[in-house]
C-alpha positions in Angstrom: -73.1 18.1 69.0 -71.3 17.2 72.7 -72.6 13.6 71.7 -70.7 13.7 68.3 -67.7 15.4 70.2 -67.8 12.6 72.9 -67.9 9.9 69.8 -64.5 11.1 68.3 -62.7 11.7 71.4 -63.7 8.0 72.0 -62.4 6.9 68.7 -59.3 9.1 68.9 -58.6 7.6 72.5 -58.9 4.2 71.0 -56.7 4.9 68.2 -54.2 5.8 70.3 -54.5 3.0 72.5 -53.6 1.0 69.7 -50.4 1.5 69.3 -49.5 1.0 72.9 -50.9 -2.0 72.9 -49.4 -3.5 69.7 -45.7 -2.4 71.3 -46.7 -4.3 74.7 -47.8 -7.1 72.7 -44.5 -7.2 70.4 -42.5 -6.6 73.7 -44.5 -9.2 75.3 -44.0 -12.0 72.7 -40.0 -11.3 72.1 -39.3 -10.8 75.5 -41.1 -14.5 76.2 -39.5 -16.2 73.5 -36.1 -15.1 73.8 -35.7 -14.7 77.6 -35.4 -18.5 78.1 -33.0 -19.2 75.4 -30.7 -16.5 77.2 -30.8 -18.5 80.3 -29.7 -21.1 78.9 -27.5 -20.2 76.5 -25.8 -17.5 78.0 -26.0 -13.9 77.5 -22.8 -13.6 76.8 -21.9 -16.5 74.8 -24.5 -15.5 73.0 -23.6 -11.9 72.2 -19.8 -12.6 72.3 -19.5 -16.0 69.9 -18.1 -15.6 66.5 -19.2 -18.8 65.4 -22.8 -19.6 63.9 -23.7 -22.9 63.0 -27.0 -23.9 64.2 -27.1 -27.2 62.2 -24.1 -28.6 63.8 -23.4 -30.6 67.1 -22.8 -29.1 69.0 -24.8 -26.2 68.0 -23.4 -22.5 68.1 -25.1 -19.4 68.1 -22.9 -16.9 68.3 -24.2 -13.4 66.4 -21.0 -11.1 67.4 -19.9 -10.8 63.2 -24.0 -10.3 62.8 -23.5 -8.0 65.1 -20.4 -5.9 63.6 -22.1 -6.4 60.0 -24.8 -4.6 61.0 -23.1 -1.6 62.6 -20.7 -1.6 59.5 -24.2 -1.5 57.4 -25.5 1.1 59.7 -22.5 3.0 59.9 -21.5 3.0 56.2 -24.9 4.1 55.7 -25.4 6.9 58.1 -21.5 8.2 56.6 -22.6 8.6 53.4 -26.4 9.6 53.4 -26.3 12.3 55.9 -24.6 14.4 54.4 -25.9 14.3 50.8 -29.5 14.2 52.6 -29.0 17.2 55.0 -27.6 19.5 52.3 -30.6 18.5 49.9 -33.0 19.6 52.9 -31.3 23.0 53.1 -31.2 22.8 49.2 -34.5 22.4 48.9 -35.8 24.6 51.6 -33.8 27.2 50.9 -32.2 27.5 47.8 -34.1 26.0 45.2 -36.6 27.6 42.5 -39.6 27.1 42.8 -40.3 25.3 39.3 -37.2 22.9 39.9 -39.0 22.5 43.6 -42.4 20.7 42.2 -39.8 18.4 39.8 -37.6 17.0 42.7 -40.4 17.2 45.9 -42.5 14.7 44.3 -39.2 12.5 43.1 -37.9 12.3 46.9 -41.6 11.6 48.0 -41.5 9.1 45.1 -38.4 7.2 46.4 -39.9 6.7 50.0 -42.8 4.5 48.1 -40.3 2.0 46.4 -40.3 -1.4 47.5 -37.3 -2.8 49.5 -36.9 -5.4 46.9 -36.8 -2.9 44.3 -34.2 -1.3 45.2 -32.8 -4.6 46.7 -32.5 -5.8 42.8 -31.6 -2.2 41.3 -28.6 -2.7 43.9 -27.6 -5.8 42.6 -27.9 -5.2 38.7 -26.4 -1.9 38.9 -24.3 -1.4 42.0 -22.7 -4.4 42.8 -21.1 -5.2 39.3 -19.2 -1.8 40.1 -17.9 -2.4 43.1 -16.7 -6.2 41.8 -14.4 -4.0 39.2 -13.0 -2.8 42.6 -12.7 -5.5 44.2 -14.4 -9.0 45.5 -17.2 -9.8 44.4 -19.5 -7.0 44.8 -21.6 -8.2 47.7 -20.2 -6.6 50.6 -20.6 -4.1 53.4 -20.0 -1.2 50.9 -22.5 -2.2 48.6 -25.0 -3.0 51.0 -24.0 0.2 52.7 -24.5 2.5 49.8 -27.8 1.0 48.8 -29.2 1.4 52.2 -27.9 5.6 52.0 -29.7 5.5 48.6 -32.9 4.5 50.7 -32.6 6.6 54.1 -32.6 9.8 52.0 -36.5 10.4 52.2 -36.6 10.2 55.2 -33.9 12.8 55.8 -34.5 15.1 53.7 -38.5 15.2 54.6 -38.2 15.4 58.0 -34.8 17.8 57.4 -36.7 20.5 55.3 -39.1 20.7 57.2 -37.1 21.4 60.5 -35.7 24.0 58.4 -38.6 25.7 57.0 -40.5 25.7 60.4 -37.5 27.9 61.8 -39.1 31.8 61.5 -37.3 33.4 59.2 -36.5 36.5 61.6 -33.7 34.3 62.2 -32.3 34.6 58.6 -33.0 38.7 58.4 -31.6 39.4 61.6 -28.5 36.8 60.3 -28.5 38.9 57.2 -28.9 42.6 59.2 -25.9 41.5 60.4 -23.6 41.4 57.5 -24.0 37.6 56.8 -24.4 36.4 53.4 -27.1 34.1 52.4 -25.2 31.0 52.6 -23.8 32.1 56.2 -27.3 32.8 57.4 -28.4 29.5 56.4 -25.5 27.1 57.8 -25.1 29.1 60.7 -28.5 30.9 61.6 -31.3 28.7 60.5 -29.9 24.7 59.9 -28.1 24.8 64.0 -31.9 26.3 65.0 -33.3 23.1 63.4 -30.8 20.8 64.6 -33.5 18.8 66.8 -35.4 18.1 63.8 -32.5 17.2 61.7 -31.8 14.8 64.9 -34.8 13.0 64.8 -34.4 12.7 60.6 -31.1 11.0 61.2 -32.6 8.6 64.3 -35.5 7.8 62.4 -32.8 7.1 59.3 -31.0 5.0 61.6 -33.6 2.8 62.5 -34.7 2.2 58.9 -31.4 1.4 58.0 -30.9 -1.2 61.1 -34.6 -2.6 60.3 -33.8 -3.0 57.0 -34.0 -6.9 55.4 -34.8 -7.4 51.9 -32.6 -5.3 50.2 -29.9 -5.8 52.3 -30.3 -9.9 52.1 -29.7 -9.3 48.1 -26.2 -7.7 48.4 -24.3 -8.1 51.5 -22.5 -11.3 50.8 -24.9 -13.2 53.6 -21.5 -14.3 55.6 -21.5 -15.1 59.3 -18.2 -14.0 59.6 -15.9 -10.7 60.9 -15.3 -8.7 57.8 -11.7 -7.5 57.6 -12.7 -5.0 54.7 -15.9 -3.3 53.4 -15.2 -5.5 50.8 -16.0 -8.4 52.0 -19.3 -9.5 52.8 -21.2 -9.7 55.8 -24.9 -10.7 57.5 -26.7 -8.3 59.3 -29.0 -9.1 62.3 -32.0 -9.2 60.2 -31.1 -11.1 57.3 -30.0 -13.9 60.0 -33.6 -14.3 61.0 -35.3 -13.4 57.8 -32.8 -16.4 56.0 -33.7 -19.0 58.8 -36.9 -18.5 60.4 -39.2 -20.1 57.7 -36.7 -23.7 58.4 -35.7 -22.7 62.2 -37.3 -25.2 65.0 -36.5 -25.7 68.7 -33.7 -24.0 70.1 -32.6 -22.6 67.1 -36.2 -20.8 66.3 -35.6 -19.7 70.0 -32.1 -18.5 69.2 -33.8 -16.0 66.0 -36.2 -14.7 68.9 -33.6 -14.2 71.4 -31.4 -12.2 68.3 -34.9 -10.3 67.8 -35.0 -9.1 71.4 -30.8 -7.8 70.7 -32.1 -6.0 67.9 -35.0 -4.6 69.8 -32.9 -3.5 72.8 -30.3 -2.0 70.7 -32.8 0.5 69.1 -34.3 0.9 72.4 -31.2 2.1 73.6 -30.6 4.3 70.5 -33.9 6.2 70.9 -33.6 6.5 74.8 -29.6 8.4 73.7 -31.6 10.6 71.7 -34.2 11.2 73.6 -32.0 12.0 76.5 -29.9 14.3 74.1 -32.6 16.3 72.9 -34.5 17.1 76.1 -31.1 18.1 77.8 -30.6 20.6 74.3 -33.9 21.7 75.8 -33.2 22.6 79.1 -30.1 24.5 78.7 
């Protein structure tokens, strides 16, 4: 028996050694490939040009407007999924009956297993001819911003009901001993004691949303430019380098690594926020 213990904690040690190594290895290879192109390109020039035009001479690889496009993507996104996700959670977890529960569990779990081109062309037959009545064309930042809220909601409303429904529900009675109604108990008793959880639904939303290629390379208008509406359309970090990639050579197959390390840093830097956020929540 302590031989068969010994064998899984072996395996379960290796297991988790993968996953470091596969990040030290991504780290590794972006880091090497995009580091030289920054030296001599310029960091700044880099991050700050407004012009790209790699096949031109002289080249320029400026990804500031693929930088904006993707925090208008983001952005748009995170404005109008959160909400409807978050009060679906506390729908779900809360509020709904149990034989409406086993109809719309299984749909959300559904919509987290739908291909990114899926929904990519489900956003471009069905949304994008209804923002052109609008206005433009219909591949812009709005449409590409409401498809990607369609597909952050698994994730937050997974992670978010289950934040919620691991919160004891002493916190509820003692709301409700109070004189607090049921809907007071929930907003204001058990959804601020799950807040962390919530936290990490929307970070991990986040990151889907900035990851996000396919779909997004369908309806955002694929414009290197600064968008002066939502209208209008835009390219977002990823959909640079998943457009130019399979063609890119030499400096400009450097210049798609170096806007791979950006990409990488910025969601570094969103993760280290939250993770600084939530352990100070912890400590006071």
């Amino acid at each position: 028996m302590k031989g068969f213990e010994k064998i899984m904690r072996n395996i379960f040690i290796i297991s988790s050694l993968v996953s470091v190594v596969s990040i030290i290895v991504i780290s590794v290879f972006i880091f090497k490939g995009g580091l030289p192109f920054l030296e001599e390109y310029g960091l700044f020039k880099f991050i700050s040009g407004q012009v790209w035009s790699p096949s031109n001479s002289p080249s320029e690889y400026g990804i500031f407007p693929m930088i904006l496009g993707t925090l208008y993507v983001t952005g748009g996104a995170l404005i109008i999924g959160v909400p409807i996700g978050i009060l679906t959670a506390i729908y779900l977890a809360r509020f709904c009956p149990d034989r409406l529960y086993k109809v719309l569990s299984p749909a959300v779990q559904l919509m987290a297993g739908i291909p990114s081109i899926v929904y990519g062309f489900f956003a471009l037959n069905l949304i994008t001819p209804i923002i052109r009545d609008i206005k433009g064309d219909g591949l812009s930042i709005l449409t590409a911003s409401i498809l990607l809220a369609i597909m952050i909601l698994p994730t937050i409303i997974t992670l978010s009901e289950a934040s919620i429904r691991a919160v004891p529900n002493s916190y509820y009675e003692g709301s409700v001993a109070l004189g607090a109604n049921d809907e007071e108990s929930v907003f204001k008793a058990i959804v601020p004691a799950a807040k962390n959880g919530i936290m990490a639904s929307i970070i991990l939303a986040m990151g889907r949303a900035i990851g996000e290629t396919m779909a997004v390379l369908r309806v955002c208008g694929n414009q290197p430019r600064i968008a002066d509406s939502i209208f209008d359309g835009t390219r977002t970090l990823t959909t640079n380098i998943a457009m130019e990639m399979s063609y890119a050579e030499g400096m400009h197959r450097e210049s798609l690594i170096a806007t791979a390390l950006v990409l990488f840093v910025f969601i570094l830097i969103i993760n280290s926020i939250f993770m600084f956020l939530k352990r100070r929540d912890m400590s006071c």
